[in-house]
C-alpha positions in Angstrom: 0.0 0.0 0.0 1.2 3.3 -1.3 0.9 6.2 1.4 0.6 9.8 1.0 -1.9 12.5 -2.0 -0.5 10.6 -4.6 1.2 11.9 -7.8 4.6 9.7 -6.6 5.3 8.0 -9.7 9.1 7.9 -8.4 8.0 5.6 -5.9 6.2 3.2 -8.5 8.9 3.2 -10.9 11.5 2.5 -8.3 9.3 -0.5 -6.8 8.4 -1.7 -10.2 11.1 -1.2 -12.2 9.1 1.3 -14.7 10.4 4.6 -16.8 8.3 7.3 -15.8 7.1 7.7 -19.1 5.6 3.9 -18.6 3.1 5.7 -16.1 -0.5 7.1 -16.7 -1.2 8.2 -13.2 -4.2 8.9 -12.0 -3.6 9.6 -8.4 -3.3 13.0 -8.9 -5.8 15.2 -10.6 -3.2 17.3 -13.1 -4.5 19.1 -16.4 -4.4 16.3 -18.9 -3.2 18.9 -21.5 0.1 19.2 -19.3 1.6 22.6 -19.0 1.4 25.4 -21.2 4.1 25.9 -24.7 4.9 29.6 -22.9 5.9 28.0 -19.8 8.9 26.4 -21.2 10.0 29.4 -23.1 9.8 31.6 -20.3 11.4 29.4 -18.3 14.3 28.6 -20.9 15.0 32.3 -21.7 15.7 32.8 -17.8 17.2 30.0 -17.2 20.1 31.9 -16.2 18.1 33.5 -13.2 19.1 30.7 -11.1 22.2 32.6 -10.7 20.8 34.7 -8.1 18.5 34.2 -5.2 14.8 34.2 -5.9 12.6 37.3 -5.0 11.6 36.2 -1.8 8.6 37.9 -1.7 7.4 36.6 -5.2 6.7 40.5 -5.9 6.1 40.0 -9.6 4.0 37.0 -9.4 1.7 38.5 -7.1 1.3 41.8 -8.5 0.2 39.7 -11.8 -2.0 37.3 -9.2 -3.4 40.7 -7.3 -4.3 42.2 -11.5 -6.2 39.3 -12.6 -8.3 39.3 -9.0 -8.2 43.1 -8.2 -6.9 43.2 -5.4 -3.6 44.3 -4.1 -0.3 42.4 -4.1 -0.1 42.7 -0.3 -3.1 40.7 -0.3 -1.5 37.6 -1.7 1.4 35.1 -0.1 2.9 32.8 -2.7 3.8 29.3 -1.1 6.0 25.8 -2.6 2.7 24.9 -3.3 -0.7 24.8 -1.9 0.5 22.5 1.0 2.7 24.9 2.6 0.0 27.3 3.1 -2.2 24.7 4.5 0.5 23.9 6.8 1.2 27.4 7.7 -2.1 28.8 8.7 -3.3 27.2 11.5 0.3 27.0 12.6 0.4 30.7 12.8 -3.4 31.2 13.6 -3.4 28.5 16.6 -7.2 28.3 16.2 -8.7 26.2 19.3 -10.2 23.8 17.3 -9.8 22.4 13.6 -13.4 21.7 11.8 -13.9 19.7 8.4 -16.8 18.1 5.9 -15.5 14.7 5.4 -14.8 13.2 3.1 -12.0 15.9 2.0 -8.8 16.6 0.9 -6.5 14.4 3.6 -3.6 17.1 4.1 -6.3 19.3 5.9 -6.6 17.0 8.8 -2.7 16.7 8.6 -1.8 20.3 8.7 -4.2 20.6 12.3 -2.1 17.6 13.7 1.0 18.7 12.8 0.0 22.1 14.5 -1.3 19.7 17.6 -4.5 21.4 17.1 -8.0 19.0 17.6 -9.9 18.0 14.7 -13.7 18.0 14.4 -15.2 15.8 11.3 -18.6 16.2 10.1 -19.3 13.3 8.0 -21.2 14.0 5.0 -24.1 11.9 5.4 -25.8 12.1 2.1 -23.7 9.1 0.1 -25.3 10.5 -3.4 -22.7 13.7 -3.3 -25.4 15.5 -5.2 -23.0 18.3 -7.7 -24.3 21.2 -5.2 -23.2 20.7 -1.3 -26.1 21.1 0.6 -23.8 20.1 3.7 -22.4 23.1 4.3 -25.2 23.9 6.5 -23.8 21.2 8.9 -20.7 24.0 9.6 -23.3 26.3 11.0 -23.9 24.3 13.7 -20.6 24.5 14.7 -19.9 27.9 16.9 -16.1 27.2 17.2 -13.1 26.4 15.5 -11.0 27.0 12.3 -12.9 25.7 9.1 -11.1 24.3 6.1 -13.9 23.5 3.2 -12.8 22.4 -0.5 -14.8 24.0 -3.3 -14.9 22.2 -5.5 -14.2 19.2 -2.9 -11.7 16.8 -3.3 -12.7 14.1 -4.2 -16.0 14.3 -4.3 -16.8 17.3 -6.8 -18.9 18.9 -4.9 -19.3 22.6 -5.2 -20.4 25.1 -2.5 -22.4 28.2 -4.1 -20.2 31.6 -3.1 -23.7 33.3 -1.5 -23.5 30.3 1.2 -19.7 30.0 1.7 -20.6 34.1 2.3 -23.1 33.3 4.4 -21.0 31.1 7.1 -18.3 33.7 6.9 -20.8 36.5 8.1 -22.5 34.6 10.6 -19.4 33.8 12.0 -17.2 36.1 12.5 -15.0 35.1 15.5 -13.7 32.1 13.1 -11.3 32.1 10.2 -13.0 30.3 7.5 -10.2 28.9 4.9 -11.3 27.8 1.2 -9.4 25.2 -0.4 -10.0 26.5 -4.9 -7.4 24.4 -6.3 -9.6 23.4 -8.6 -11.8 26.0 -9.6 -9.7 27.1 -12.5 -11.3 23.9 -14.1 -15.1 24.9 -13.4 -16.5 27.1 -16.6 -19.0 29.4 -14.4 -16.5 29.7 -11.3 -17.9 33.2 -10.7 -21.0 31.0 -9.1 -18.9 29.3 -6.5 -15.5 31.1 -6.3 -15.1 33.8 -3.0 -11.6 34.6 -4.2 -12.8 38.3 -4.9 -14.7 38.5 -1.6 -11.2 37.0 1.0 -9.5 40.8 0.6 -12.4 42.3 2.1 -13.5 40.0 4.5 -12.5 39.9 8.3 -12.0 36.3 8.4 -12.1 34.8 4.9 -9.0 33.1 3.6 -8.6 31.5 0.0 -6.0 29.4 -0.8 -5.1 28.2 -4.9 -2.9 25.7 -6.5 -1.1 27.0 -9.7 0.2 23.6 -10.5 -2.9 21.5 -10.9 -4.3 23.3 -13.7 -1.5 24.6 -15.4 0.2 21.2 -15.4 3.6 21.2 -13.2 3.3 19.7 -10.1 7.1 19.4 -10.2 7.9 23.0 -9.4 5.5 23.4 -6.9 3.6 26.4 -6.6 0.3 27.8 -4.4 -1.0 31.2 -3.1 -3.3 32.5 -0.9 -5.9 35.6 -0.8 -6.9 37.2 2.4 -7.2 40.9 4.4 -3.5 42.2 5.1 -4.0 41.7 8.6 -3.5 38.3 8.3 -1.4 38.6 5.7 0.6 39.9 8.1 0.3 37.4 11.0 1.0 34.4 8.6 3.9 36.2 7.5 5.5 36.6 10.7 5.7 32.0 10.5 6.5 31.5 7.0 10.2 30.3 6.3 11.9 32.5 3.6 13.1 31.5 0.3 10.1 28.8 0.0 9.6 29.8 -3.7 12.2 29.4 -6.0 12.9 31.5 -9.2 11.8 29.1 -12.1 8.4 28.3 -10.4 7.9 32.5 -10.1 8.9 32.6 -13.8 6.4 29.6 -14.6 3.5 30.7 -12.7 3.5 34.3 -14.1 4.2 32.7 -17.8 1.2 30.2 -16.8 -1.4 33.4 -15.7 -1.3 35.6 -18.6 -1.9 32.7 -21.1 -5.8 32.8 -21.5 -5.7 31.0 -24.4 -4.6 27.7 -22.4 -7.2 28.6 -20.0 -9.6 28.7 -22.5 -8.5 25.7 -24.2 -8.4 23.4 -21.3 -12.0 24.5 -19.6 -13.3 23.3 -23.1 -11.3 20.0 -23.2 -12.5 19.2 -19.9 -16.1 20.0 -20.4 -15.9 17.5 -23.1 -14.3 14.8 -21.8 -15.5 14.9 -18.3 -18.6 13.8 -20.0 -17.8 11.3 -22.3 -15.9 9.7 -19.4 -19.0 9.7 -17.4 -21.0 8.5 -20.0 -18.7 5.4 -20.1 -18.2 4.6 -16.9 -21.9 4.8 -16.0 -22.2 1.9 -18.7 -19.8 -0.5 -16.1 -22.3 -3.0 -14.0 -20.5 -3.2 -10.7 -19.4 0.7 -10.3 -21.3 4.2 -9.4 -19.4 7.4 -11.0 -20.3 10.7 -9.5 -21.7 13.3 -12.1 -18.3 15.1 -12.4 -17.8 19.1 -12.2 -13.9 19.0 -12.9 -11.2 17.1 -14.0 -11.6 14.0 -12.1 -14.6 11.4 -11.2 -15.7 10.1 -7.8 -16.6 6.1 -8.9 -18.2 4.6 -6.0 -17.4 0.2 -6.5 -20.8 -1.5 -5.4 -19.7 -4.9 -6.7 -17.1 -6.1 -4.4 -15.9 -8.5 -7.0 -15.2 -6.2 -9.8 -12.1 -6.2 -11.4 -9.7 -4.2 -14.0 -10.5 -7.0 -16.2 -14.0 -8.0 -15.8 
């Protein structure tokens, strides 16, 4: 048994005896168009960069971040990935109490352990994961404690509608409420469900985004988050310097400004999210979710089924 998110296709070709280029993996949920053309120019014309310590602050990548969200740069902290920030904020928060919907991402519940912080699961009850989350009410009942909530939910799909993510930020304002979007790049009417524009001007709204999922390289590892300076400020005080180095800056602002990728891949994925569905929904033995992104919840109700049968 393989432990960890996934995306470790080291570890299989090392046990195996595989090239990477052998693999087709789908433990982690990357664009399937890989990264963008620009990326690799930008990165290959400065290459010679590495030459000098990387912007520490990431000042260029989040001015272009702070432009396409309109907002300002001192809103934004870059992190070596999403994880990092996940890791950071309750560390430098030190909420009472952790809260999550489960099922969810699994590094939430590892980033209030490692922080020795308690950890309150609500399990989602309803086992048909309808598309929209009507569980979110279920935080509500909650009074206390430092909620981390995936939209859209990994790996369920689920998406939480921005008026109620608003909602249980204003009726609770003595808790910091933290969205996990790394996947909303992928949803075509994100304005719906995304409170990325809202975190800047909220009291206790935080969102954090991957830049690696949807732009296709995981390798370089790269996240940020979106939230009022104040905290800004207060996270800044715990984050280790020189997280980010300078090819994943020069990547991530290559990655931003190229709409047409962005274009490309929402379209790619509408399409093949569906045919995929379609398929699998013709299997005896298996139950795929109605997918909203890039990747397909399949509950097994035959415990006999196979690869090959």
């Amino acid at each position: 048994m393989l432990s960890g998110h996934g995306g470790n296709v080291k570890q299989i070709c090392d046990k195996y005896g595989l090239n990477p280029d052998e693999i087709i993996d789908f433990s982690a949920s990357i664009n399937p168009l890989g990264y963008p053309a620009i990326v690799r120019k930008a990165v290959t014309e400065q290459f010679n960069d590495i030459r000098h310590y990387p912007d520490s602050h990431s000042s260029d990548l989040r001015k272009a971040i702070a432009e396409e969200i309109n907002c300002n740069k001192s809103n934004i902290i870059i992190g070596n990935g999403s994880n990092e920030l996940f890791y950071l904020i309750p560390r430098a928060l030190k909420p009472e109490k952790g809260v999550l919907l489960q099922p969810t991402f699994a590094e939430f519940n590892d980033a209030f352990r490692n922080s020795n912080i308690d950890v309150i699961e609500i399990i989602n009850d309803d086992r048909d994961f309808p598309v929209i989350n009507p569980d979110i009410s279920k935080l509500k009942s909650i009074k206390d404690g430092m909620v981390f909530l995936c939209n859209p939910n990994n790996p369920t799909g689920q998406l939480t509608r921005r008026e109620d993510i608003l909602e249980l930020v204003n009726d609770n304002p003595n808790r910091t409420i933290v969205i996990d979007e790394a996947f909303m790049d992928f949803v075509e009417d994100d304005e719906k469900y995304s409170v990325i524009k809202d975190a800047p001007l909220m009291d206790n709204l935080i969102v954090v985004r991957s830049l690696t999922k949807f732009y296709g390289f995981p390798g370089l590892r790269l996240g940020y988050l979106v939230t009022n300076e104040p905290i800004v400020n207060k996270l800044m005080r715990y984050k280790e310097p020189w997280t980010v180095n300078t090819i994943a800056q020069v990547a991530g602002m290559a990655a931003i400004n190229d709409k047409e990728f962005t274009a490309k891949t929402r379209q790619y994925v509408s399409v093949e999210k569906t045919f995929l569905y379609d398929g699998l929904t013709m299997i005896n033995g298996i139950h795929p979710f109605k997918p909203t992104v890039n990747f397909i919840l399949v509950r097994i109700e035959d415990d006999g089924i196979t690869s090959s049968a």
